[in-house]
C-alpha positions in Angstrom: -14.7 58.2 83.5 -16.0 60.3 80.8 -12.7 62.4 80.8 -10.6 59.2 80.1 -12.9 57.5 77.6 -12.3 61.1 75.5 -8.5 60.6 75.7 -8.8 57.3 74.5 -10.8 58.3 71.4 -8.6 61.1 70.8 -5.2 58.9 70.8 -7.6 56.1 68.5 -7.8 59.4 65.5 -4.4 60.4 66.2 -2.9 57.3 65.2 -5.7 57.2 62.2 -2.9 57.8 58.9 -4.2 60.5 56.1 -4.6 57.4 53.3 -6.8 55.6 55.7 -9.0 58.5 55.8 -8.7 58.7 52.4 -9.9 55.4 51.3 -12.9 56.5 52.7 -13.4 59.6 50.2 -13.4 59.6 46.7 -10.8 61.7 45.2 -11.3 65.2 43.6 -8.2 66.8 42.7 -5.5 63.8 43.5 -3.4 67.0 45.9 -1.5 66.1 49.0 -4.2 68.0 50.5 -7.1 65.6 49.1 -5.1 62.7 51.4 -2.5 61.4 48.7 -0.4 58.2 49.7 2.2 59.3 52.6 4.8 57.2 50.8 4.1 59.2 47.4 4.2 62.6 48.6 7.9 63.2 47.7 8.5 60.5 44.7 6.6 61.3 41.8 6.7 58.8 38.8 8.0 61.2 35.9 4.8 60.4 33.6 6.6 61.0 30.3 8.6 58.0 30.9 8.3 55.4 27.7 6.7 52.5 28.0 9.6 49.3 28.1 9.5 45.7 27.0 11.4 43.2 29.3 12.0 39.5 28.0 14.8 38.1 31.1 12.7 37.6 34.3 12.0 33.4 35.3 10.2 32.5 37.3 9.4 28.7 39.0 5.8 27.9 38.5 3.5 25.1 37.8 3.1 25.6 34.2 -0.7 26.7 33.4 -1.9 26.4 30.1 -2.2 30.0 28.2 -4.5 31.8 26.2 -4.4 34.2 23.6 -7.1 37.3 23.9 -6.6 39.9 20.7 -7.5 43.3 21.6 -9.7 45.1 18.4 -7.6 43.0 15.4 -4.3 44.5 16.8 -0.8 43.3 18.0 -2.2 44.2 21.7 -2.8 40.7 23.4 -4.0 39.6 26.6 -1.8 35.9 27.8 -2.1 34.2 30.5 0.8 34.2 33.1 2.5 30.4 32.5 5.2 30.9 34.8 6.8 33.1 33.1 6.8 36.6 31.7 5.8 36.5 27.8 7.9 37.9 25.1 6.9 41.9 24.8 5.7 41.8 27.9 4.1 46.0 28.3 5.8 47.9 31.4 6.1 50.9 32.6 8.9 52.3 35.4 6.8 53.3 39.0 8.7 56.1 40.5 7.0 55.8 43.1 8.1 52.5 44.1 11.4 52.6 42.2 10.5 49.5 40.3 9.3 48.2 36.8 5.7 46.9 37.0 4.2 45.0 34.7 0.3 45.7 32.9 -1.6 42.6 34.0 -5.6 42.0 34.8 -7.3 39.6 36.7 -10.8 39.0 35.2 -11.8 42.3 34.3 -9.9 44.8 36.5 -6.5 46.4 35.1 -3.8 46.2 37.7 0.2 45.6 38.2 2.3 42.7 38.2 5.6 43.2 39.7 8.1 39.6 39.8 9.4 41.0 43.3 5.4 40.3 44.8 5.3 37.1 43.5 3.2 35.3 40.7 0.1 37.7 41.4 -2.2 40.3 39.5 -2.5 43.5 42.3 -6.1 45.2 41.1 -8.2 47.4 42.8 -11.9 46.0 44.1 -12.8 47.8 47.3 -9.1 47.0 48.4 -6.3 45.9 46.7 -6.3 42.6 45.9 -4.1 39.9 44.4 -6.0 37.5 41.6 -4.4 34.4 39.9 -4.5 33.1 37.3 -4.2 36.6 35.6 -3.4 37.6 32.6 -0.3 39.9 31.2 -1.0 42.9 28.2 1.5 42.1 25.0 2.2 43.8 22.7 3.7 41.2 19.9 7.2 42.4 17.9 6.3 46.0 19.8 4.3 46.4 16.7 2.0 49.0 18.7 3.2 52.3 19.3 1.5 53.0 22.9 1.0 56.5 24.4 -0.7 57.6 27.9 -3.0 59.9 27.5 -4.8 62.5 30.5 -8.3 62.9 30.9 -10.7 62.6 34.1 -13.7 62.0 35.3 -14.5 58.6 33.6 -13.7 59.7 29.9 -11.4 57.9 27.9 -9.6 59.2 24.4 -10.1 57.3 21.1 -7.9 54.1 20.8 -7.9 53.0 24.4 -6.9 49.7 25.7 -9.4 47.7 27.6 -9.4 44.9 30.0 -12.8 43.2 28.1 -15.0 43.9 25.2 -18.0 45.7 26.3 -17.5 46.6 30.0 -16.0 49.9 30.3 -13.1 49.4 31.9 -9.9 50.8 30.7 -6.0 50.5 31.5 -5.3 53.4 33.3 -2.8 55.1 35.6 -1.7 58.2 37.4 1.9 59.4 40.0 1.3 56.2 41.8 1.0 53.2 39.1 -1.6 51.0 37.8 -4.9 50.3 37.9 -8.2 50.8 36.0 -10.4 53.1 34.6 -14.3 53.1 34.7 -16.1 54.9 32.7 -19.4 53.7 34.9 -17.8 54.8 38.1 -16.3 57.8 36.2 -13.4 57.6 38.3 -9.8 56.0 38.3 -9.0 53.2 40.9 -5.6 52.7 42.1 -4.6 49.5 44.2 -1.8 50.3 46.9 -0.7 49.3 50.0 -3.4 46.8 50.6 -6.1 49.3 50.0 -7.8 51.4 46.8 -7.9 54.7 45.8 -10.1 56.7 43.6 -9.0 59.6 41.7 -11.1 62.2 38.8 -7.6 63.0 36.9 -5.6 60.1 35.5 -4.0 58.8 32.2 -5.3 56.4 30.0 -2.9 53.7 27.8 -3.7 54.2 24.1 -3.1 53.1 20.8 -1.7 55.3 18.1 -3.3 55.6 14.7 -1.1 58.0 13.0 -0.7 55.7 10.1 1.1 57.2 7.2 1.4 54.2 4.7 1.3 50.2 4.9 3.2 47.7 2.9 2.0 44.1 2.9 5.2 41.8 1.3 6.8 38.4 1.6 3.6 36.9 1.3 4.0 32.8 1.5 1.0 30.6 0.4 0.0 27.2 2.2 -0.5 25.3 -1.2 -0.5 22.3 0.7 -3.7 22.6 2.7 -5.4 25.0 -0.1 -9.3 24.2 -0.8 -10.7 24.4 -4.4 -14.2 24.0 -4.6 -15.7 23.7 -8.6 -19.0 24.8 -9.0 -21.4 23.7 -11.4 -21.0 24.6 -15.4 -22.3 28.1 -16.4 -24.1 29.3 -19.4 -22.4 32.5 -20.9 -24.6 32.8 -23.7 -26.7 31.1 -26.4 -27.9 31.3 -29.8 -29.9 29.5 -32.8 -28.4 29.4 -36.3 -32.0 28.9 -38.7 -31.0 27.6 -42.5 -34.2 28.1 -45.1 -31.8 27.3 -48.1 -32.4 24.6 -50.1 -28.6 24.0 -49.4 -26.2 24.0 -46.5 -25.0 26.7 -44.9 -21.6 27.3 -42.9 -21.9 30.3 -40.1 -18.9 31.5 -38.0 -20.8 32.5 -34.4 -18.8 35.2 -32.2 -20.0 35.4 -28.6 -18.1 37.5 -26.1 -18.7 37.7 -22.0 -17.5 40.3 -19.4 -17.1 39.4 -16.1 -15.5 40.4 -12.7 -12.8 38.2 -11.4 -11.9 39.0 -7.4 -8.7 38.5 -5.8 -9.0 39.2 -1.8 -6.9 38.7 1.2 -8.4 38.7 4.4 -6.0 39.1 7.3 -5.9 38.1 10.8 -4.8 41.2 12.1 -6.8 44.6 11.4 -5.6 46.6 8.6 -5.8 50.4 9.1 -7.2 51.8 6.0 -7.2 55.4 5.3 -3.7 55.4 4.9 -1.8 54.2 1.6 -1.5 50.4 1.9 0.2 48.1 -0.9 0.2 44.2 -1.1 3.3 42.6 -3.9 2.2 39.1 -4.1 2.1 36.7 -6.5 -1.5 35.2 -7.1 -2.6 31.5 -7.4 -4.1 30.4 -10.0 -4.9 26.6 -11.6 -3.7 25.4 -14.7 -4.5 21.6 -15.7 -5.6 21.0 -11.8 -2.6 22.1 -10.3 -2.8 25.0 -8.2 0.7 27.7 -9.2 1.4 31.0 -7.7 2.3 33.5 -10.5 5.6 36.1 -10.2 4.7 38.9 -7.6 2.5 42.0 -8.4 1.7 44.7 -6.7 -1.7 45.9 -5.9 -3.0 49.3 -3.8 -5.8 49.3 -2.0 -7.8 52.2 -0.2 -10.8 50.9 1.7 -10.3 46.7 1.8 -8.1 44.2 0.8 -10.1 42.8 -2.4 -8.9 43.8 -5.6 -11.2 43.4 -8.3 -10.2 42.8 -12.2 -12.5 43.2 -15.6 -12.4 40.1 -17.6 -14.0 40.2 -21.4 -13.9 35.9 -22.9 -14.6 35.9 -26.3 -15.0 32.6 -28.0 -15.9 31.6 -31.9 -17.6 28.7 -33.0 -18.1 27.8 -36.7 -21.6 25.4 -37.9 -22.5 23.8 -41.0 -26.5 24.0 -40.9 -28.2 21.6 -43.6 -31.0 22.9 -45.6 -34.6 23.8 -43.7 -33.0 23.1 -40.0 -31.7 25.3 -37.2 -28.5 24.6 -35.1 -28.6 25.5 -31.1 -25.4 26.1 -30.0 -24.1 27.9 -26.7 -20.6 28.6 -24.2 -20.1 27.4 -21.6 -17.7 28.3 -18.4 -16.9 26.4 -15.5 -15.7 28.3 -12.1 -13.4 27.2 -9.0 -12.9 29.1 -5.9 -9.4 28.8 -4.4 -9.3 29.4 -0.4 -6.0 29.0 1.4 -3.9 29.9 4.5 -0.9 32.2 4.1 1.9 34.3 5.9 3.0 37.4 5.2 5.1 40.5 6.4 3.6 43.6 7.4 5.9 47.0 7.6 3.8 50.4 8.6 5.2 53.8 8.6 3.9 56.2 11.4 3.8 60.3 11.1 6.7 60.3 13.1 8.6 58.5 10.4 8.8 55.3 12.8 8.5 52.0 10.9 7.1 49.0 12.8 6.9 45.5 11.1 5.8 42.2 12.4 4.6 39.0 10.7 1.1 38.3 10.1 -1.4 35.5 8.8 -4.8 35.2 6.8 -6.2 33.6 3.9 -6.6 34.0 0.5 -9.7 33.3 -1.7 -10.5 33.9 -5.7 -13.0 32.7 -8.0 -10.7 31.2 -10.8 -12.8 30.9 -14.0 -11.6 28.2 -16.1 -11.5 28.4 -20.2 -15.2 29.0 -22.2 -16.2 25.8 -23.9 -18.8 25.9 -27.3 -21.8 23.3 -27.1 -23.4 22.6 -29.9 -26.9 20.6 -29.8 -28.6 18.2 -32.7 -29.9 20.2 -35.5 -33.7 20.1 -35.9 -36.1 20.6 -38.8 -38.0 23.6 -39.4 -41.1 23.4 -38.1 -42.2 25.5 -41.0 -40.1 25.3 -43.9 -40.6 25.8 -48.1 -40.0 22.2 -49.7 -37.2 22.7 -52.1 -38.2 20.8 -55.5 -36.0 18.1 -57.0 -35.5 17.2 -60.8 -36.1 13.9 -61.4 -34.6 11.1 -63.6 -35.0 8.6 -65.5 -32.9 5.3 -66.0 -31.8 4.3 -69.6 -34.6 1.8 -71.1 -36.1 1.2 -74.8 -38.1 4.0 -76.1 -41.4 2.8 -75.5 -41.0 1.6 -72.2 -39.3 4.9 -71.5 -42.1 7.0 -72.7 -44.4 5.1 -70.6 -42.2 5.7 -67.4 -41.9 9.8 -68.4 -45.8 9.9 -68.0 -45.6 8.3 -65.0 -43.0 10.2 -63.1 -44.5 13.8 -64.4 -47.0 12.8 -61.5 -45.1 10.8 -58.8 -41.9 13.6 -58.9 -42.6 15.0 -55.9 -40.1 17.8 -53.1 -36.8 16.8 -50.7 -36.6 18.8 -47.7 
């Protein structure tokens, strides 16, 4: 009894395959000898192979709705499958497998979608699973230049692509296709054959950075559904003109203000800065409350999108101050800020010498500061002033009646002001 129970065992491990066992064990060195996929072991996925874009495959669906998920500010998108693959879709060729698979995730684990295994999301969690909905990696106008980069045990390099903000989980790969990095687990997961796979050595999808110089042009404002807001008037400057003349006095006031007029752009998609990046655009501005866009300029910027202009208004105001009374007078501005949408093209030259462009979007805002105004207030009297005297006269009467009146008024002449 005990001898056959022994052969059955023994014929139970014989049958066991190597990538059972392996699913068992993590993965040190990803060798044959560590219990690599059987169907892997001759048909290794040439790793240097670029990255391709396929627009043609359909696919018969009941239409889901989509959504958009930007990945840090760049062209790098997560959609969500709506029957069909989206335009600049991100795929790779699997040697292994001898077919193109497509980067996909379902929820927060990285995995493959391939049109020959129907409208599914394969991902590693504990086995290989299949999730829908799911959503597919884009990479819009292949603005992106992507590279896979090799590292291990739960490191990534700088610019990787993640499946969410926040939970360490990274697009990853190795000989065998898809599936995720995470950094937590510090180990890559693989999905295959119904089961998963751990592995210390992988490669990692990544962004390149090796900007050399940007060029914002074509930009088109929305003057249609542009905001101006008018804020309340502003005092430049003020000033008192005091006359202690016994006669008026005319005074020409000059008044002069500096001030910092902004011009910024803010853009929907993250600019790299570091590198030279130029905007020709023309800029709004209103003249008797109608909003025009001026012919194009060019600006550079080096660390944002705001460019920033000195502004000196000088204005002149002339008084005539009667005797013994000052004159307030002071300028006035009036400001309005100008928001709006716009569209714009966006070319960027990489170390390589590459250029990339694809359209973009943002708004546009500026404080537009309208033309300095004089106001001039009600002249008061001095409150402490020296009367100015006055002659006085006399009206043409006989001699005695005017000798009479010439005593009087040598004591009733008195001062005007």
């Amino acid at each position: 009894m005990m001898e056959v129970l022994m052969q059955l065992i023994l014929l139970i491990l014989s049958s066991a395959s190597s990538h059972d066992i392996e699913n068992t064990t993590q993965q040190k060195d990803g060798t044959d000898s560590s219990g690599i996929p059987p169907t892997a072991v001759n048909r290794l996925m040439q790793t240097n192979l670029p990255l391709l874009s396929v627009h043609n495959f359909r696919q018969k669906r009941q239409v889901q709705s989509s959504s958009v998920v930007p990945i840090n500010g760049t062209n790098l998108m997560w959609v969500t499958w709506n029957s069909s693959l989206p335009n600049h879709s991100v795929s790779l060729y699997n040697g292994d497998t001898d077919r193109v698979d497509y980067i996909c995730k379902y929820k927060c684990d990285a995995g493959f979608y391939t049109p020959s295994k129907g409208p599914y999301c394969y991902y590693p969690s504990a086995i290989e699973n299949r999730g829908f909905p799911f959503e597919i990696l884009v990479n819009k106008d292949n603005f992106e230049i992507l590279e896979w980069k090799a590292d291990s045990y739960g490191s990534v390099p700088k610019n990787s692509v993640w499946t969410c903000s926040g939970k360490q989980i990274y697009v990853g790969k190795n000989h065998y296709g898809l599936g995720k990095v995470s950094t937590k687990d510090k180990v890559f997961y693989l999905p295959y054959n119904d089961k998963e796979y751990s592995y210390n050595n992988y490669e990692v999808l990544t962004i390149n950075e090796n900007v050399i110089s940007q060029t914002i042009y074509n930009v088109r404002y929305n003057k249609d559904h542009s905001k101006v807001f008018k804020f309340p008037p502003e005092v430049m400057h003020e000033a008192t003109i005091s006359n202690h003349e016994c006669y008026p006095v005319v005074k020409t006031e000059t008044l002069s203000k500096t001030y910092e007029v902004q011009q910024r752009w803010d853009f929907t998609f993250s600019i790299m800065f570091g590198a030279k990046t130029t905007i020709t655009a023309g800029i709004p501005s209103i003249v008797e409350e109608t909003l025009e866009v001026s012919t194009e300029v060019q600006f550079q910027f080096t660390t944002g999108t705001t460019v920033t202009e000195s502004m000196t208004d000088t204005a002149s105001v002339e008084l005539t101050v009667p005797p013994n009374h000052s004159c307030k007078f002071s300028t006035v501005r009036r400001k309005e800020k100008v928001e709006m949408s716009f569209t714009a093209l966006l070319r960027r030259t990489y170390g390589d010498g590459e250029i990339h462009t694809t359209s973009i979007t943002g708004t546009y805002d500026s404080i537009q500061v309208g033309k300095i105004q004089a106001v001039v207030d009600r002249c008061e009297l001095l409150v402490k002033f020296k009367p100015c005297p006055v002659q006085c006269k006399s009206s043409v009467m006989s001699d005695d009646v005017n000798l009479v009146f010439l005593l009087f008024t040598s004591f009733s002449c008195s001062y005007w002001i």
